[in-house]
N, C-alpha and C positions, 0 to 999 in steps of 0.2 A: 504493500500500500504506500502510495507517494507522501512526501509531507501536506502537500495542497488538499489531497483527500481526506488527513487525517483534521487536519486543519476545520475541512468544512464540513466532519462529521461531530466534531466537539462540537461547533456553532451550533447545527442543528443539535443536539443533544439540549443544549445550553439554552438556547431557543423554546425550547418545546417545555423542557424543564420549568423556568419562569412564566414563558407564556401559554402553557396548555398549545392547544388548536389555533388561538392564534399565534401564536410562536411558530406554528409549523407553519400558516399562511405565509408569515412574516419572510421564512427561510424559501418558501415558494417562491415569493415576490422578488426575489433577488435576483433567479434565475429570469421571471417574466422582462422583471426591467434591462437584463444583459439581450434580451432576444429583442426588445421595442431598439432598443438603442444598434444592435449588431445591424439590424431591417433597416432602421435612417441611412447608415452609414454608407449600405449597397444600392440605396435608392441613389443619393448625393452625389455618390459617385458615375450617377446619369447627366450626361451634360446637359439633359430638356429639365433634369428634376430641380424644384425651385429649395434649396438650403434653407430658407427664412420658414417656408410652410412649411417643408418638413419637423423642422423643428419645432413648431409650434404643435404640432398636431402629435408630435412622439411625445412633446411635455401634458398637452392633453391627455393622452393612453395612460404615459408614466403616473397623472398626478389619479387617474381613475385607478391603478393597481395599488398604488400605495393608500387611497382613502376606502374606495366602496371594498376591494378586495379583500383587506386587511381587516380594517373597521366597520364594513358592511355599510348599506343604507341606512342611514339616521338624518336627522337635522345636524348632527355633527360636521357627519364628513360633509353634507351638500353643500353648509356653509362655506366649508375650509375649500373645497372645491372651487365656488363661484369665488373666492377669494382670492389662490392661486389661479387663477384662469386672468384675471383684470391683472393681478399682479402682472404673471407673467406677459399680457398687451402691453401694459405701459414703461416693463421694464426691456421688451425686444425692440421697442423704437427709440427707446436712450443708445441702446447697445450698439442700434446700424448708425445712428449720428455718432456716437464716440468712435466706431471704428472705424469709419471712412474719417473720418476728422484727420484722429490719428495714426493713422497709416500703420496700424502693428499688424497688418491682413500679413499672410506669406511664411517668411522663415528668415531666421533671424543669421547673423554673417558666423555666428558658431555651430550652426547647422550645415553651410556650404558643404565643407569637406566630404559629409558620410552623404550627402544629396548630390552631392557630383556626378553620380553611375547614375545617376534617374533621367528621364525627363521630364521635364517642369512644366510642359504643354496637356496639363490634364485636364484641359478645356475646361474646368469650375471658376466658380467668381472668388476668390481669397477672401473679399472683404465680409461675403455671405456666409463661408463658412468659419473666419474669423468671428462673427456675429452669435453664429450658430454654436461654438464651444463655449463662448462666454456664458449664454443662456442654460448650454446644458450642465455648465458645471454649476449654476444656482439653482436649480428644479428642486433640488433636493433639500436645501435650507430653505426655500421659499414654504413648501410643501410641510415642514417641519414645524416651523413657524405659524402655520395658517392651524394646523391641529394640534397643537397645544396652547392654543389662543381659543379655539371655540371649544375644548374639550372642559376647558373650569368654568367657562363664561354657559355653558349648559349647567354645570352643576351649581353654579348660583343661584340659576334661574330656578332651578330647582328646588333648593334650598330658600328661596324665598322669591316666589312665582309672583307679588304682586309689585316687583321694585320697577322702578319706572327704568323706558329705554335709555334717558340719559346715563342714570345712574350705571345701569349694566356696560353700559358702553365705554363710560369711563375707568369703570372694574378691569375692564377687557384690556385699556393703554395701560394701566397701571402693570397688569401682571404681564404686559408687554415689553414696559419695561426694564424689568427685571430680566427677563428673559434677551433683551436688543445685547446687551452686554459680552455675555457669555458667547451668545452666538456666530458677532463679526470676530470677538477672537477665535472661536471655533474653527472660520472661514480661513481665517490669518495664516493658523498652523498647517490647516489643512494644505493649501496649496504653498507656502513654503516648505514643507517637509518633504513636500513630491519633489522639488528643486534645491535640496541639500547640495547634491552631486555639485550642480551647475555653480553655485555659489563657492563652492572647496575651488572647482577648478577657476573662477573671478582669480580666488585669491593667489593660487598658482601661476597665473598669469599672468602676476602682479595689475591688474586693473586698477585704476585708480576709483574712486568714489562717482566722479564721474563718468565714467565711461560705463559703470554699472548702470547709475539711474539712466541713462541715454542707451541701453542695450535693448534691440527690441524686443527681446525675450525677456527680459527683467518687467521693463514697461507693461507688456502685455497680462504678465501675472498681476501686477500690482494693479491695471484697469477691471482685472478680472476680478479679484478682491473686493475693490473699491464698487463696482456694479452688484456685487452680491451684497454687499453690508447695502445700498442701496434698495435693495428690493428686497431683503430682510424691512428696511425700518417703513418701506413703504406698505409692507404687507401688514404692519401691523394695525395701523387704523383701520384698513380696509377690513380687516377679519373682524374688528373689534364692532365694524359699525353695518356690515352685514350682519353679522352673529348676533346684536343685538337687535338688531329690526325685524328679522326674520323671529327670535323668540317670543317677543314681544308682538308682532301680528298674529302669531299662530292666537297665544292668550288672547289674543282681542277676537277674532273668529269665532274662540269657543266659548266666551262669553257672549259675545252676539248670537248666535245661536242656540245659547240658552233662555 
């Protein structure tokens, strides 16, 4: 048995242990989101296929496997859903202006050497599917964020069903706040840690400070960072004031129709 398998027999183990049945969903989902995201990659790689909708509509599926699949149908997930859905509109059209702005589309000059045997003529748009990894590397904190924002802002409601929409909605920023903190660090390590190697070799190189911040691989992570903490803190109003209006109409419904 290889380490990789032992690896993802612990998880699952580990998984199913804490989470029952959803744990095993949980461990499902890993594999569904590796087969949504593998499908984008070989569509993309169609010179007619458009990178912007691809993406948008692979973050669609993804944000359906990780809410309905995992958490089922509730006012939970549909909140968190129509939450990450606006989210992720209005943070892939910051993303094609930022990256056409700044030009970090393509491959950066410490790439050249092992992309030299290639060619570079793979008929796609750079700037699209520059556009396109930004986005796909936030789905997954945006997603994060959007349900564990409506996941307490239900159990309030719960817990005291006649507080008014302001009130909940402001429950909702607050335990958002809490939550904004931990999370763009989260973002921080995460894509730094991927690019440890890269940074050893800066220093190897002897690079100066500047030549780092001006690299276009350095630049691109830090845009990519900086769009995810972005659509992290934009998602949070958004969930907090969906999730509250939506709780708060259902009560109104069902008082009206009593």
């Amino acid at each position: 048995m290889s380490v990789v398998t032992c690896l993802a027999v612990i998880l699952f183990l580990l998984m199913v242990w804490v989470g029952g049945k959803k744990g095993a969903r949980s461990f499902l989902a890993l594999f569904l989101n590796f087969a949504v995201l593998f499908l984008t990659i070989l569509f993309m790689s169609n010179p007619n296929g458009n990178p912007l909708l691809l993406t948008f509509f692979a973050c669609t599926v993804i944000s359906c496997i990780n809410l309905f699949y995992i958490n089922r149908i509730n006012i939970k997930t549909i909140t968190a859903f129509i939450a990450t859905v606006i989210t992720t509109v209005i943070l892939l059209v910051l993303i094609i202006f930022v990256t056409d702005y700044a030009m970090i589309q393509g491959f950066g000059e410490e790439e050249i050497e092992e992309l030299s045997i290639f060619s570079l003529y793979v008929g796609v748009d750079f700037v699209k599917i520059g556009a396109a990894v930004i986005i796909m590397s936030t789905i997954g904190a945006i997603i994060d964020i959007a349900i564990s924002l409506s996941s307490p802002m239900r159990e309030i409601y719960y817990h005291n069903p006649t507080i008014r929409r302001k009130d909940l909605f402001l429950s909702g920023l607050a335990i958002g706040r809490d939550i904004l903190g931990t999370s763009a660090n989260t973002l921080f390590f995460a894509f730094f840690g991927g690019y440890m190697a890269l940074l050893l070799w800066y220093k190897d190189l002897s690079y100066s400070f500047g030549q780092i911040i001006n690299s276009k691989i350095f630049s691109a992570e830090m845009m990519t960072i900086l769009c995810a903490g972005i659509g992290v803190a934009l998602c949070i109003p958004i969930t907090s004031w969906i999730t509250a209006y939506f709780l708060v109409k259902k009560r109104d419904q069902v008082e009206a129709e009593k």
